[in-house]
Kinemage of the C-alpha trace (Angstrom):
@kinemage 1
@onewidth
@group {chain A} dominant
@subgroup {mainchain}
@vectorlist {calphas} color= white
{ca unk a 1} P 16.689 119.147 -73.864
{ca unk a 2} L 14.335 121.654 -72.104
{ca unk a 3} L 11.058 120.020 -73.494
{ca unk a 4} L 12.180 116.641 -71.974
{ca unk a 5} L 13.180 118.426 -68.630
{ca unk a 6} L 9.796 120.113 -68.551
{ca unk a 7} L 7.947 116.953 -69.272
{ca unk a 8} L 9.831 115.417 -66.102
{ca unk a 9} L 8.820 118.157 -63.993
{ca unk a 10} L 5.345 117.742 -65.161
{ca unk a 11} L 5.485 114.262 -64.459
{ca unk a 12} L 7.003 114.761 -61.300
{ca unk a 13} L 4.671 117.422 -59.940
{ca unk a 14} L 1.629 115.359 -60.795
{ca unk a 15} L 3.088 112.152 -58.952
{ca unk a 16} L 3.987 114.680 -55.869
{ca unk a 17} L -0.258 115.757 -55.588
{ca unk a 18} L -0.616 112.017 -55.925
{ca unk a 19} L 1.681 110.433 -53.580
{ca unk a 20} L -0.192 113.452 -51.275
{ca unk a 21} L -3.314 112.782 -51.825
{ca unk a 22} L -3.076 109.431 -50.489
{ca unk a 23} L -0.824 110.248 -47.417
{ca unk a 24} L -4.065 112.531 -46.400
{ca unk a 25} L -6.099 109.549 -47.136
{ca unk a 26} L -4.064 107.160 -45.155
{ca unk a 27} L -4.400 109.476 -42.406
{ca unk a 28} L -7.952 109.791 -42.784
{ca unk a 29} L -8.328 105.855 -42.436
{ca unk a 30} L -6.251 105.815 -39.548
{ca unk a 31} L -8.164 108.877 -37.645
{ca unk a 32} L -10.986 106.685 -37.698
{ca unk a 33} L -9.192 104.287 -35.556
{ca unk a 34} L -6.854 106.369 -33.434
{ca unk a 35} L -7.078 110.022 -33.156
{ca unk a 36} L -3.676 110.968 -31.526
{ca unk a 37} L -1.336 108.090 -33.805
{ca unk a 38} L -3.517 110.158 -36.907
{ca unk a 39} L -1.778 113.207 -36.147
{ca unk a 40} L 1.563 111.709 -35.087
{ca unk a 41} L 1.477 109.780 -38.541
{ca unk a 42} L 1.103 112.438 -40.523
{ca unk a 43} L 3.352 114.778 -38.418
{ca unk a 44} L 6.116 112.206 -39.449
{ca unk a 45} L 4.902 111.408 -42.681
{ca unk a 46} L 5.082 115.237 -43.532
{ca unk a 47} L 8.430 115.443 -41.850
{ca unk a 48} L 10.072 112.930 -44.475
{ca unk a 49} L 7.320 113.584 -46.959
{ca unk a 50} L 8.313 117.602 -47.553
{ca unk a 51} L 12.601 117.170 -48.164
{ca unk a 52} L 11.785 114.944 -50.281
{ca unk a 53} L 9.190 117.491 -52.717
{ca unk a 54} L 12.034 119.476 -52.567
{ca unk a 55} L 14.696 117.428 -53.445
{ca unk a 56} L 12.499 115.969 -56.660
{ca unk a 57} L 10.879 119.984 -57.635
{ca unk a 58} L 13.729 121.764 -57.425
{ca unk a 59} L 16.530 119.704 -58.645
């Protein structure tokens, strides 16, 4: 049972850089267009984005 628990933290951790890395990205494509919706995008994005990394880590 712990070996298949670890594996799904493993798992999960690696989809949590992931689904990161490309809400940085996203923001990065929008900067180009709009400078001020960039930050309020990712000031929102971060404010669902970081409950739910520690909902799915630590459970």
């Amino acid at each position: 049972m712990s070996a298949v628990i670890n594996r799904a933290k493993q798992h999960y951790s690696k989809v949590l850089v992931f689904e990161s890395l490309f809400i940085l990205g996203f923001c990065l494509v929008v900067l180009i267009y709009n400078v001020t919706m960039a930050f309020s995008l990712l000031a929102g994005m971060s404010a669902a984005y970081l409950p739910h990394c520690l909902l799915v880590f630590f459970s």
